[in-house]
PDB file of N, CA, C, O and CB in Angstrom:
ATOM      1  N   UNK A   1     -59.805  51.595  11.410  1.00  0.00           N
ATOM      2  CA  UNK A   1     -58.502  51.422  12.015  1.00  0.00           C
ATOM      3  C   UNK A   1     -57.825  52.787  12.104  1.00  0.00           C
ATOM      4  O   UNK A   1     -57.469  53.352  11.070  1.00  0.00           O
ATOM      5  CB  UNK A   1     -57.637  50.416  11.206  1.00  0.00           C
ATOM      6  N   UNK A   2     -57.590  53.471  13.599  1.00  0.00           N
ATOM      7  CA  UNK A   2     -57.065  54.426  13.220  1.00  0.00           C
ATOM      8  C   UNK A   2     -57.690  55.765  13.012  1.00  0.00           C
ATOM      9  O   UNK A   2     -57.144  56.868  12.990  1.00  0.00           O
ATOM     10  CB  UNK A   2     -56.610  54.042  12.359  1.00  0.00           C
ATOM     11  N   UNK A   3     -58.922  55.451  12.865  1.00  0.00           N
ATOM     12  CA  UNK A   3     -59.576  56.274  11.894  1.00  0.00           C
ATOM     13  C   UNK A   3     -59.538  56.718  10.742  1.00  0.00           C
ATOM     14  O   UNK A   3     -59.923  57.816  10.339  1.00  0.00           O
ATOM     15  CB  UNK A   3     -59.666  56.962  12.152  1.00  0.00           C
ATOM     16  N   UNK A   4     -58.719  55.233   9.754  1.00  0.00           N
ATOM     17  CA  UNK A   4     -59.273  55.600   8.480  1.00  0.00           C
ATOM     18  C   UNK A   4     -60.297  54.752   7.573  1.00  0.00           C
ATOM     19  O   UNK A   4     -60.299  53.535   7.758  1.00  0.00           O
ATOM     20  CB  UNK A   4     -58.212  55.799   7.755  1.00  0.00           C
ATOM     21  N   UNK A   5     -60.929  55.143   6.871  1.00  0.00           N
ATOM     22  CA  UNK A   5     -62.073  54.230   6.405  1.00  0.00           C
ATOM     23  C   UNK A   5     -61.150  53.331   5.579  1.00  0.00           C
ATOM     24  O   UNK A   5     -59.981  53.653   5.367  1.00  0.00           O
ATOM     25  CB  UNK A   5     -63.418  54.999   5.494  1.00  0.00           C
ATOM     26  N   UNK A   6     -61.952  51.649   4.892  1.00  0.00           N
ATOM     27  CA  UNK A   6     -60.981  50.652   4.601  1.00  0.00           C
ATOM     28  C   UNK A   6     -60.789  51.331   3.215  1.00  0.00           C
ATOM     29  O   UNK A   6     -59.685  50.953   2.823  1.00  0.00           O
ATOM     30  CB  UNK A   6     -61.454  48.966   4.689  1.00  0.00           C
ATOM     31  N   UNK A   7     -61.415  52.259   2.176  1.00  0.00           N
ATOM     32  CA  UNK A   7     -60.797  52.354   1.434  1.00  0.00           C
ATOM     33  C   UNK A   7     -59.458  53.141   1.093  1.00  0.00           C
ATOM     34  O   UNK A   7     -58.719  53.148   0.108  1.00  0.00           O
ATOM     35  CB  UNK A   7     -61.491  52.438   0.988  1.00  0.00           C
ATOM     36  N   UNK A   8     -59.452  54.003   2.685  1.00  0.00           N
ATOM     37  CA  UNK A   8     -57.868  55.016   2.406  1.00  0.00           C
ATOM     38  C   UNK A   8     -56.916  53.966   2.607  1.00  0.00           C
ATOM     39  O   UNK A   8     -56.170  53.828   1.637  1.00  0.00           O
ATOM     40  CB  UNK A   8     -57.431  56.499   3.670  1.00  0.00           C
ATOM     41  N   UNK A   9     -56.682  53.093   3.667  1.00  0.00           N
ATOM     42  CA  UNK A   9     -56.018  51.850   3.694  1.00  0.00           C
ATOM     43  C   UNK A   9     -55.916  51.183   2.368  1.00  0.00           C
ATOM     44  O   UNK A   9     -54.801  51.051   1.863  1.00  0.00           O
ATOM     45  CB  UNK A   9     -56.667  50.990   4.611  1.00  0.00           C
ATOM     46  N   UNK A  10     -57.007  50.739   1.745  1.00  0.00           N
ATOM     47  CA  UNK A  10     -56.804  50.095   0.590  1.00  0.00           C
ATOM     48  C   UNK A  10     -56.163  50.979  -0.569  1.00  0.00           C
ATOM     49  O   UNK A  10     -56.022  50.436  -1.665  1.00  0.00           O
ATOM     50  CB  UNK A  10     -58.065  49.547   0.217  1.00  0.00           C
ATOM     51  N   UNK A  11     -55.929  51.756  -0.472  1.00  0.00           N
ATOM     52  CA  UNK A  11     -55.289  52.994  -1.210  1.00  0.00           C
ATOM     53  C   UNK A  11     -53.826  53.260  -1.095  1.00  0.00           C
ATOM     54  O   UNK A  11     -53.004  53.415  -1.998  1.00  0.00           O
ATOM     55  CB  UNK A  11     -55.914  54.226  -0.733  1.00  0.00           C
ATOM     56  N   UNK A  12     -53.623  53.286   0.578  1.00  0.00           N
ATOM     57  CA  UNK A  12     -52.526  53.168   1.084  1.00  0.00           C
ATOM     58  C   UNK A  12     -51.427  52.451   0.313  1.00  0.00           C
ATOM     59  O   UNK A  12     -50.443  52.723  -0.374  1.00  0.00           O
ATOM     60  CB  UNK A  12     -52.762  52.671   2.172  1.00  0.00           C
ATOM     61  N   UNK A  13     -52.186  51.248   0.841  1.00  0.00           N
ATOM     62  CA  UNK A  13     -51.633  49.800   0.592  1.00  0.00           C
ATOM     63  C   UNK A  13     -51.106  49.446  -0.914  1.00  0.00           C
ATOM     64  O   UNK A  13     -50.078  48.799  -1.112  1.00  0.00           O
ATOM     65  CB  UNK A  13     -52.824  48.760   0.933  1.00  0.00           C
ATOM     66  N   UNK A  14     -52.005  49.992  -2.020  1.00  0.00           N
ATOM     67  CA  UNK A  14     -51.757  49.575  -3.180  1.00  0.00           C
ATOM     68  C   UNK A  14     -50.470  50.986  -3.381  1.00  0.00           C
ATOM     69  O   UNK A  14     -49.303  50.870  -3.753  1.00  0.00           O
ATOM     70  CB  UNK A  14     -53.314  49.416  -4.247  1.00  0.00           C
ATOM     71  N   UNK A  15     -50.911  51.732  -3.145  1.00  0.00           N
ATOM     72  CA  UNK A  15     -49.792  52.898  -3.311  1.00  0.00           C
ATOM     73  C   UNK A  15     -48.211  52.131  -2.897  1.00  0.00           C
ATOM     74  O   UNK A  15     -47.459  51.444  -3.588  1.00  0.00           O
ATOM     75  CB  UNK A  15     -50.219  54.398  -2.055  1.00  0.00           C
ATOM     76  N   UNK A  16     -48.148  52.431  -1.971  1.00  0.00           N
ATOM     77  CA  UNK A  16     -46.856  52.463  -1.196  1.00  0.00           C
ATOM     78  C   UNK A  16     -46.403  51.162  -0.940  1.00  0.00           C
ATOM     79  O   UNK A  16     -45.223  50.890  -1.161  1.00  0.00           O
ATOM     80  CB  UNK A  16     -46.960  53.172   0.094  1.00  0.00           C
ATOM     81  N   UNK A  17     -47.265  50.228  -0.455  1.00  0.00           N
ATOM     82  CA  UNK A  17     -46.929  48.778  -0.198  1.00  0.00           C
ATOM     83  C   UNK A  17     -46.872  48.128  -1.008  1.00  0.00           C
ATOM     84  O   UNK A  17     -46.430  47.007  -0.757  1.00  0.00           O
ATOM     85  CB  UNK A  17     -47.551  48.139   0.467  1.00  0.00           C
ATOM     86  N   UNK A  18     -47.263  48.427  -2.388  1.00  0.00           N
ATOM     87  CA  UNK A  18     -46.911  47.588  -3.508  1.00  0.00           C
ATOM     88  C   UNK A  18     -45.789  48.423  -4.385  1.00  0.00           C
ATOM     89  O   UNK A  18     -45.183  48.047  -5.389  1.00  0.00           O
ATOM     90  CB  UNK A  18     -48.293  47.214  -4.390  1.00  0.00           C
ATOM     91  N   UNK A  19     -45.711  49.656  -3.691  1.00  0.00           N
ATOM     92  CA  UNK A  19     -44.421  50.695  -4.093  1.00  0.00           C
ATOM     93  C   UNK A  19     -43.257  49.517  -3.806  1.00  0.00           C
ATOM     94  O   UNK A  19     -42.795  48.684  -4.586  1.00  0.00           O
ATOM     95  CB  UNK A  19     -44.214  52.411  -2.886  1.00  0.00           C
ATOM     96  N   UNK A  20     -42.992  49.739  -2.532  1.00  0.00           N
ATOM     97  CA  UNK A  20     -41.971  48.891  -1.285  1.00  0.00           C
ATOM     98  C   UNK A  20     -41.576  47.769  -1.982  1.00  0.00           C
ATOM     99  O   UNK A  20     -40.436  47.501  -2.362  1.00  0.00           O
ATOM    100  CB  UNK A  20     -42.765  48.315   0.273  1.00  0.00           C
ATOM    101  N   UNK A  21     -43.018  46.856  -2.189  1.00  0.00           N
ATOM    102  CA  UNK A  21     -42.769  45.537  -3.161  1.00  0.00           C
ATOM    103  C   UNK A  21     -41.848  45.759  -4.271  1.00  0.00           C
ATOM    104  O   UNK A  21     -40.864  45.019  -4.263  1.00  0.00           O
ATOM    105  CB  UNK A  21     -44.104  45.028  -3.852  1.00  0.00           C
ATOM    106  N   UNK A  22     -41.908  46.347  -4.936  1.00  0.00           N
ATOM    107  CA  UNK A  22     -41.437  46.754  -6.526  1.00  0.00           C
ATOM    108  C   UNK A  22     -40.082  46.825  -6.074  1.00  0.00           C
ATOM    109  O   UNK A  22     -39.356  45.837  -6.190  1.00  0.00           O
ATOM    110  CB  UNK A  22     -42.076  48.327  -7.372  1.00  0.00           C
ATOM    111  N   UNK A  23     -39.610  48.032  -5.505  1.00  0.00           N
ATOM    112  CA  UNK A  23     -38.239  48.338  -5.079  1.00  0.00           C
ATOM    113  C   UNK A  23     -37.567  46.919  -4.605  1.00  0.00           C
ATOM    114  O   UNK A  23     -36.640  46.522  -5.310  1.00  0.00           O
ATOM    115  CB  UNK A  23     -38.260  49.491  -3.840  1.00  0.00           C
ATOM    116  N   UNK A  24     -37.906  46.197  -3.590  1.00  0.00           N
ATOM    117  CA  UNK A  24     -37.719  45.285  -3.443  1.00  0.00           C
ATOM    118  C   UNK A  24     -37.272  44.285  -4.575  1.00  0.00           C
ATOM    119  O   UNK A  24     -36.132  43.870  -4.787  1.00  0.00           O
ATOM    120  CB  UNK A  24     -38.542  45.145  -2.877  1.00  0.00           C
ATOM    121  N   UNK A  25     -38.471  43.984  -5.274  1.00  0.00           N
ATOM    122  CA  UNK A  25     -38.354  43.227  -6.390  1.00  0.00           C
ATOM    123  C   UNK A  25     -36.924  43.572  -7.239  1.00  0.00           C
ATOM    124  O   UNK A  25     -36.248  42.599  -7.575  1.00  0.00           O
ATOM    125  CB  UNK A  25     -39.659  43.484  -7.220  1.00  0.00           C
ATOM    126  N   UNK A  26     -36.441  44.944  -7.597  1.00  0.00           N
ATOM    127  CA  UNK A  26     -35.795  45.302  -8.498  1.00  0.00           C
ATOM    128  C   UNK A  26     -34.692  45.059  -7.742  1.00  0.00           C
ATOM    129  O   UNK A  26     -33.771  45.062  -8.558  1.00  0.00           O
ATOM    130  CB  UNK A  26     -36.054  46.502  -9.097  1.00  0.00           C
ATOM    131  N   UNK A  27     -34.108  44.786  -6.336  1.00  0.00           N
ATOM    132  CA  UNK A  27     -33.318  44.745  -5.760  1.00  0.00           C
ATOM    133  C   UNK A  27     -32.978  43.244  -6.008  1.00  0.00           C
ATOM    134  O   UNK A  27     -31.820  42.994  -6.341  1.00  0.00           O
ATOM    135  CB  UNK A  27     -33.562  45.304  -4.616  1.00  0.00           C
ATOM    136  N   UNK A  28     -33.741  42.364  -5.900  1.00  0.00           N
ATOM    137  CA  UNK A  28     -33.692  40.880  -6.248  1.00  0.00           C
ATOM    138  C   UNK A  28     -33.284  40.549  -7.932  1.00  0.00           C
ATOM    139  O   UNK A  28     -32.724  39.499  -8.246  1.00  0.00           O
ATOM    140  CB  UNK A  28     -35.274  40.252  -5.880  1.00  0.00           C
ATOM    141  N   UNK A  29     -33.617  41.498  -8.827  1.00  0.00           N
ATOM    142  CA  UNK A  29     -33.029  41.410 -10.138  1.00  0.00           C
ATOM    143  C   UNK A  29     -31.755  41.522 -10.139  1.00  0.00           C
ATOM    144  O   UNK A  29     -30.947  40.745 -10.648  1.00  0.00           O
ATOM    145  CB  UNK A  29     -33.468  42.272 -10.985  1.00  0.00           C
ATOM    146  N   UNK A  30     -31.485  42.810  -9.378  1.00  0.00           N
ATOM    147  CA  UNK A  30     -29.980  43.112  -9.007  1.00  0.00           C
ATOM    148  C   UNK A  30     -29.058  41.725  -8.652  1.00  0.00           C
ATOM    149  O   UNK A  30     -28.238  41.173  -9.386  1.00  0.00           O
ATOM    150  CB  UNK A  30     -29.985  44.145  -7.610  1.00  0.00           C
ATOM    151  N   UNK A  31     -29.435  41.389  -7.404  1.00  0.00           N
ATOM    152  CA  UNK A  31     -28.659  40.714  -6.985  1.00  0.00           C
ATOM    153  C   UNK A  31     -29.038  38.879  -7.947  1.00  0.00           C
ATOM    154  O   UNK A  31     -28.338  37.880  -7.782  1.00  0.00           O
ATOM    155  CB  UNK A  31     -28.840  40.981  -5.247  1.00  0.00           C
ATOM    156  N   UNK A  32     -29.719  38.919  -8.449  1.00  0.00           N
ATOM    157  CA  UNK A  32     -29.613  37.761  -9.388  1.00  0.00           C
ATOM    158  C   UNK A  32     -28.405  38.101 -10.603  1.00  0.00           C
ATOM    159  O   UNK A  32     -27.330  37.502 -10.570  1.00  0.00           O
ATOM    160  CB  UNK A  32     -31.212  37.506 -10.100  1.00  0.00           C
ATOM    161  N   UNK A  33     -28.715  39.135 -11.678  1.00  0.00           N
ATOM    162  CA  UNK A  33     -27.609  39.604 -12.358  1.00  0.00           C
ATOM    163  C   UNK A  33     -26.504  39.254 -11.783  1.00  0.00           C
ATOM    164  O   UNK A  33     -25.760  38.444 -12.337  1.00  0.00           O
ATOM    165  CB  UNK A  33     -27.597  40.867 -12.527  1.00  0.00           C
ATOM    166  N   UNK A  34     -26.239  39.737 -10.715  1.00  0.00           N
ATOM    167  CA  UNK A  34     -25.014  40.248  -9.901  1.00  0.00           C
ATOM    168  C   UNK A  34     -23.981  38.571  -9.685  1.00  0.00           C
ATOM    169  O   UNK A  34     -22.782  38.360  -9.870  1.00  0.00           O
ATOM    170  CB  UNK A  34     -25.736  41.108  -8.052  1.00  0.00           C
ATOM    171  N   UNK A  35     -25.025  37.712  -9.261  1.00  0.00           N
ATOM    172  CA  UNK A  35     -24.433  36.439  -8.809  1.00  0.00           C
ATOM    173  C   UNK A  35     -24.696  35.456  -9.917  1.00  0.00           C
ATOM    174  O   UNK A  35     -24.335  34.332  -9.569  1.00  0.00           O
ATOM    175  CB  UNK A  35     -25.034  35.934  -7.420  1.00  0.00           C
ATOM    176  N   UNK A  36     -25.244  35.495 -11.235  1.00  0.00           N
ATOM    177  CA  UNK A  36     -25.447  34.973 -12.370  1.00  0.00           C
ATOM    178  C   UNK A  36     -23.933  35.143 -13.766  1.00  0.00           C
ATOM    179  O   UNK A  36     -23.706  34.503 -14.792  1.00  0.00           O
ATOM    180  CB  UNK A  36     -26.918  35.752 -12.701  1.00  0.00           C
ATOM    181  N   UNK A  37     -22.937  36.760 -12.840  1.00  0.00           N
ATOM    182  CA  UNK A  37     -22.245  37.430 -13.435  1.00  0.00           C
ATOM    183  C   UNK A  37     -22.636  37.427 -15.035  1.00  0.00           C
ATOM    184  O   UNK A  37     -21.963  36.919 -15.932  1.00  0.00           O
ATOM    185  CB  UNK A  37     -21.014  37.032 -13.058  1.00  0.00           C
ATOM    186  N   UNK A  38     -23.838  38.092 -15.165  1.00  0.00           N
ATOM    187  CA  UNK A  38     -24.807  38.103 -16.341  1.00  0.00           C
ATOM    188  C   UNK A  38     -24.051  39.309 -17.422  1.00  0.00           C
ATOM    189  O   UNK A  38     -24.219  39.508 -18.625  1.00  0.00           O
ATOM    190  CB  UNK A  38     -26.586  38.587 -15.739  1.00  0.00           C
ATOM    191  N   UNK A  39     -23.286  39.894 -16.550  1.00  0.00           N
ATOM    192  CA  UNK A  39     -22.511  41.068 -18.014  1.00  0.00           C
ATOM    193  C   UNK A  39     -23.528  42.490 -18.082  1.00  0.00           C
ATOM    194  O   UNK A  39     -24.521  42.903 -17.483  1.00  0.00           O
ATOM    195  CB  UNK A  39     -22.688  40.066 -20.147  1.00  0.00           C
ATOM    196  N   UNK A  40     -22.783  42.876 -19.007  1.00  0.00           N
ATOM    197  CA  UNK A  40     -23.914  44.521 -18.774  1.00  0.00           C
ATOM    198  C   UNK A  40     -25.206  44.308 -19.759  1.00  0.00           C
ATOM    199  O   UNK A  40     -26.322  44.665 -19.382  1.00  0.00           O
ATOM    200  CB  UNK A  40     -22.943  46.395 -19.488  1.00  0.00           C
ATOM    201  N   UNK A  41     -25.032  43.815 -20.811  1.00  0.00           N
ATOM    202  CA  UNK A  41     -26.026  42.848 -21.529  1.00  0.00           C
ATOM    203  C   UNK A  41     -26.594  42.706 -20.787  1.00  0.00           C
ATOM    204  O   UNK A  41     -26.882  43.600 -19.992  1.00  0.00           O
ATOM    205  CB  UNK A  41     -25.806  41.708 -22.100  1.00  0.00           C
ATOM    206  N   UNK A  42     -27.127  41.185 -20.693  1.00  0.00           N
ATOM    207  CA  UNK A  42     -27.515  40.556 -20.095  1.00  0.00           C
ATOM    208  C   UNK A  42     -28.612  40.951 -18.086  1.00  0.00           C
ATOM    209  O   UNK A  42     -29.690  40.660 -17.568  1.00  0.00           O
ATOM    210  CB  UNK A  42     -26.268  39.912 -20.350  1.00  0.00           C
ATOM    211  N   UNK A  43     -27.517  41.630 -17.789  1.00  0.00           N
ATOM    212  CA  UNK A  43     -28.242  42.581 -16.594  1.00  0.00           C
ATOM    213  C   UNK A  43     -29.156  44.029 -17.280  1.00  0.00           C
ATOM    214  O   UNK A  43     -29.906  44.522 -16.437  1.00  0.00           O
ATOM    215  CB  UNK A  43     -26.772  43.265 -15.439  1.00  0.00           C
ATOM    216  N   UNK A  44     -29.171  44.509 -18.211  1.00  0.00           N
ATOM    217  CA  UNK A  44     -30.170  45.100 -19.177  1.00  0.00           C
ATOM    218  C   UNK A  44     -31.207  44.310 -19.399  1.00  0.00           C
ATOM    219  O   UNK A  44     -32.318  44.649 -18.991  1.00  0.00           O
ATOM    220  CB  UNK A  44     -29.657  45.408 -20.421  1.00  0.00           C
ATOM    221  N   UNK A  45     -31.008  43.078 -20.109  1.00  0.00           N
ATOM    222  CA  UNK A  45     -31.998  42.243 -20.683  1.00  0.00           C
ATOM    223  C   UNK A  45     -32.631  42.279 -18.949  1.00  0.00           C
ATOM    224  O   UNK A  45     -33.527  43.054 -18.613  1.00  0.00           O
ATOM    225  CB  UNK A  45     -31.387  40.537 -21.619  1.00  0.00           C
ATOM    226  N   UNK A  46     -31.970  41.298 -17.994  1.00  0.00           N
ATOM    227  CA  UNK A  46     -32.878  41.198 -16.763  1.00  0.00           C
ATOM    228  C   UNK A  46     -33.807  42.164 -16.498  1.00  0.00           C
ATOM    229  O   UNK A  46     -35.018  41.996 -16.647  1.00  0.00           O
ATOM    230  CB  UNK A  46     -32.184  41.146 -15.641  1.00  0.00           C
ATOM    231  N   UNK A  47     -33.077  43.587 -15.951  1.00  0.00           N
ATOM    232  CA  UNK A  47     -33.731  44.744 -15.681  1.00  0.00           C
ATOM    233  C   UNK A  47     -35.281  45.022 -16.605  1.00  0.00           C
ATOM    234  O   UNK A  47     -36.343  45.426 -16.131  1.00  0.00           O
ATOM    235  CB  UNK A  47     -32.598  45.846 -15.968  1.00  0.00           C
ATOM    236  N   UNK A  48     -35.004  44.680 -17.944  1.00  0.00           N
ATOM    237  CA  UNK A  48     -35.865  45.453 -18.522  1.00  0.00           C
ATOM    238  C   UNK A  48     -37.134  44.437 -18.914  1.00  0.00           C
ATOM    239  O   UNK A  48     -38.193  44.850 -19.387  1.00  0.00           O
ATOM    240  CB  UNK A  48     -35.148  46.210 -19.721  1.00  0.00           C
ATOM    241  N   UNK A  49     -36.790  42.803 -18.588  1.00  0.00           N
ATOM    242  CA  UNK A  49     -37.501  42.241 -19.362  1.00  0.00           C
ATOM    243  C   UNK A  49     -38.494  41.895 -17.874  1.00  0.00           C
ATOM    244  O   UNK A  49     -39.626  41.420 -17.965  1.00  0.00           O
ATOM    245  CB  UNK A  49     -36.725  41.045 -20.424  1.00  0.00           C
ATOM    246  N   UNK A  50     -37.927  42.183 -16.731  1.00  0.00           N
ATOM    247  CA  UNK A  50     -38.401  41.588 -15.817  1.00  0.00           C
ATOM    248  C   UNK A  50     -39.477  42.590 -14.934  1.00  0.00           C
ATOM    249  O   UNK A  50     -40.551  42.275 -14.421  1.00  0.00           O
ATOM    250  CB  UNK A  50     -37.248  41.036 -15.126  1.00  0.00           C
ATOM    251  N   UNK A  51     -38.625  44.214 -14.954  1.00  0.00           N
ATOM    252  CA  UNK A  51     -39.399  44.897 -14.597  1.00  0.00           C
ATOM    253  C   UNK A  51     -39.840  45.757 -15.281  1.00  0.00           C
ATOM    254  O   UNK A  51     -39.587  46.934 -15.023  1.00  0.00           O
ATOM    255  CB  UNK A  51     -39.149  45.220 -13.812  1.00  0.00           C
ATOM    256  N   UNK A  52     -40.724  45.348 -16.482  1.00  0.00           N
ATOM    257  CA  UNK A  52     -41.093  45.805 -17.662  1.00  0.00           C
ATOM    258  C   UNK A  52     -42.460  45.757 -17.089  1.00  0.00           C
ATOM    259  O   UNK A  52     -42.797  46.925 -16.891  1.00  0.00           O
ATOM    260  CB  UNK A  52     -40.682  45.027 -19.018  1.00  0.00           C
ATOM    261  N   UNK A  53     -43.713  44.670 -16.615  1.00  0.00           N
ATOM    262  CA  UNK A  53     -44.740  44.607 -16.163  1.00  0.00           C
ATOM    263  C   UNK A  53     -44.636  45.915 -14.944  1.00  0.00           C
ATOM    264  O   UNK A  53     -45.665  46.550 -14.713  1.00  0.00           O
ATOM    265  CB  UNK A  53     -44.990  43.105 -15.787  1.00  0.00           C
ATOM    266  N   UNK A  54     -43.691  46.168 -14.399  1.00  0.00           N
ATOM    267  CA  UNK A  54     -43.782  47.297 -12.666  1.00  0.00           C
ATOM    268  C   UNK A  54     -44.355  49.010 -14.169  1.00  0.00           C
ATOM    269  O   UNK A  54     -45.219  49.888 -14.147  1.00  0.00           O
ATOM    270  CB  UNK A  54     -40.806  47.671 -11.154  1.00  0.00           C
ATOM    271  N   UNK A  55     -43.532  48.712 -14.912  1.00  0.00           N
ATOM    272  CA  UNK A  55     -43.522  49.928 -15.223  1.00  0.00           C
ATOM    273  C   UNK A  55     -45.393  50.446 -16.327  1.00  0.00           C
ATOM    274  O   UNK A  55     -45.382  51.299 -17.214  1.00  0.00           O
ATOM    275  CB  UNK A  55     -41.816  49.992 -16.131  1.00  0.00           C
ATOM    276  N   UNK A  56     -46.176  49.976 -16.073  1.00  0.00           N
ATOM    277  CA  UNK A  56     -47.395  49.426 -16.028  1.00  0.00           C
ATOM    278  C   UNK A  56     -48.156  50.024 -15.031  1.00  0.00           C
ATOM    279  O   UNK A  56     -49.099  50.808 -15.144  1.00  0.00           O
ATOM    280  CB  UNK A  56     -47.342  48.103 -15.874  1.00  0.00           C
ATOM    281  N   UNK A  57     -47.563  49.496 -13.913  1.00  0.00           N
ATOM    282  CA  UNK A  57     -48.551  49.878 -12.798  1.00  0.00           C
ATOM    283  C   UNK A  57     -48.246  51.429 -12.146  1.00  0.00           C
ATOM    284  O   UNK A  57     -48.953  51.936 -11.275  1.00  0.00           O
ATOM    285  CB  UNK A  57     -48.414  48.683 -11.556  1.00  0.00           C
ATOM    286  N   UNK A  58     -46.838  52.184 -12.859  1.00  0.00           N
ATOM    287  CA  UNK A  58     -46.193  53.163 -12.411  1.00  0.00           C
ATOM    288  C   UNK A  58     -46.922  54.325 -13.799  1.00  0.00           C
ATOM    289  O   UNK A  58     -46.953  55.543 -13.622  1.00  0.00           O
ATOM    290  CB  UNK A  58     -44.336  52.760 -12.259  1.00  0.00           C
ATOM    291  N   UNK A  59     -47.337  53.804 -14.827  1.00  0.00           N
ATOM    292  CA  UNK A  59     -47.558  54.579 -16.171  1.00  0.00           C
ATOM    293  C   UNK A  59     -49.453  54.811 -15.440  1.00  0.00           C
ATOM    294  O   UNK A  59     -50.047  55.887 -15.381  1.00  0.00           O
ATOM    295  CB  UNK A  59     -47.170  53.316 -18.155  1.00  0.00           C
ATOM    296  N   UNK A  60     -50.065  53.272 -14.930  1.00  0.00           N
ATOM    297  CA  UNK A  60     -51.239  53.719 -14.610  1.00  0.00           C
ATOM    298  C   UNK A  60     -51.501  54.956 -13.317  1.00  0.00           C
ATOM    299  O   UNK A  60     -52.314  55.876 -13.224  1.00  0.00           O
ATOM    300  CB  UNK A  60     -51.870  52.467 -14.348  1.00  0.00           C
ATOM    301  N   UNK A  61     -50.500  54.513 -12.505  1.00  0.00           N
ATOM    302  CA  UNK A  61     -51.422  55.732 -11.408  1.00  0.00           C
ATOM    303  C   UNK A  61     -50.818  57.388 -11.782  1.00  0.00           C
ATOM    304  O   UNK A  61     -51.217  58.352 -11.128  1.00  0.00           O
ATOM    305  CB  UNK A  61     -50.949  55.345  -9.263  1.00  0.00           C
ATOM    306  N   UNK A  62     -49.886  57.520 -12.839  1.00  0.00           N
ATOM    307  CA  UNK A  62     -49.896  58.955 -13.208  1.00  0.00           C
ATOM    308  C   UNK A  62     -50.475  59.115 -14.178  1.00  0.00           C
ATOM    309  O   UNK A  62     -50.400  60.328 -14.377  1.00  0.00           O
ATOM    310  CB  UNK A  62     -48.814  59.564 -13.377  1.00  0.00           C
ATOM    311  N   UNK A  63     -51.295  58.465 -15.320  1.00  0.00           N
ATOM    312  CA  UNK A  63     -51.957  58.383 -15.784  1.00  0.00           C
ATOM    313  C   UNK A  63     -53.146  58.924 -14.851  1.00  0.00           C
ATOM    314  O   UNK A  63     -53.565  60.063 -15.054  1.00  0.00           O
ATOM    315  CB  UNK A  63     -51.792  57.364 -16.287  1.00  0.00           C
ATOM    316  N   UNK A  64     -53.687  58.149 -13.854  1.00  0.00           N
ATOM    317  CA  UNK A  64     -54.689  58.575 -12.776  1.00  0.00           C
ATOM    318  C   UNK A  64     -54.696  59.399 -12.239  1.00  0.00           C
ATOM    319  O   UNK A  64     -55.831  59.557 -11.790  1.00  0.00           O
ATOM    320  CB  UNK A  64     -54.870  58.063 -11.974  1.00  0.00           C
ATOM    321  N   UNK A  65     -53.915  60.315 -11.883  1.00  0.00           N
ATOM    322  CA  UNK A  65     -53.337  61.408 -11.120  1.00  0.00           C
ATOM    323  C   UNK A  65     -53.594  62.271 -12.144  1.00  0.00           C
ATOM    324  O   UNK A  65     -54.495  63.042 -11.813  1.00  0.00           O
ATOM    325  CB  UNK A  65     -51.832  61.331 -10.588  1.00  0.00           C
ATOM    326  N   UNK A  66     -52.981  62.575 -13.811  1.00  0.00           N
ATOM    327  CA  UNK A  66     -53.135  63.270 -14.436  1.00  0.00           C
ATOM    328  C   UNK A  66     -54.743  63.812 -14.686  1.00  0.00           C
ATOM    329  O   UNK A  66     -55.200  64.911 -14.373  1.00  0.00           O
ATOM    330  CB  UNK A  66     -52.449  62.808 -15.257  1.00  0.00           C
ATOM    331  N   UNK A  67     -55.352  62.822 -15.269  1.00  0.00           N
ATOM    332  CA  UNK A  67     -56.854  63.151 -15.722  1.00  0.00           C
ATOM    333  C   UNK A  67     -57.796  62.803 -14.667  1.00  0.00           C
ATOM    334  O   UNK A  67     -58.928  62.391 -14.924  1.00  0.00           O
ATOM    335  CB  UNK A  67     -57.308  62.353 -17.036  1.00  0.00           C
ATOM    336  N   UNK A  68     -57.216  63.008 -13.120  1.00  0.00           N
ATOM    337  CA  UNK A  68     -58.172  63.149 -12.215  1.00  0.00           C
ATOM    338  C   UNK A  68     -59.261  61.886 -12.278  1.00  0.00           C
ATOM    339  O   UNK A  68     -60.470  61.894 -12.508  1.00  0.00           O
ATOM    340  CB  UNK A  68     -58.788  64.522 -12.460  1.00  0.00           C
ATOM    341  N   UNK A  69     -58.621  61.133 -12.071  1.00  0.00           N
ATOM    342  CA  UNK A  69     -59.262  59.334 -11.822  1.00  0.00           C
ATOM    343  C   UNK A  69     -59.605  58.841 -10.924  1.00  0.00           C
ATOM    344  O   UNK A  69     -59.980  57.670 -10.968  1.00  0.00           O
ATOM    345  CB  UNK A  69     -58.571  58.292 -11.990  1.00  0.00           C
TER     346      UNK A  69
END
């Protein structure tokens, strides 16, 4: 496609398009807090308990990046 082979796409994709996802996602925490009027508590607890798994997939690819993976 394009001329790129399927694994730069598949590379792409997990990069950036599951980047996009995330941001997204954290935007939907937001606005749950937000309309839950969850308090500063409570919108902590959300933030951290929810996008606690993103920060995983953000520790692995600099992890990967670092020791050339």
């Amino acid at each position: 496609m394009f001329g790129f082979t399927e694994e730069q796409v598949a590379e792409w994709g997990m990069t950036f398009g599951l980047g996009a996802f995330m941001l997204y996602m954290l935007f939907i925490i937001g606005e749950l807090a937000y309309r839950s009027k969850a308090g500063k508590v409570g919108t902590f607890a959300l933030f951290f308990v929810l996008a606690f798994g993103m920060l995983g997939f953000v520790a692995k690819a600099i992890i990967q990046k670092l020791w050339g993976i």
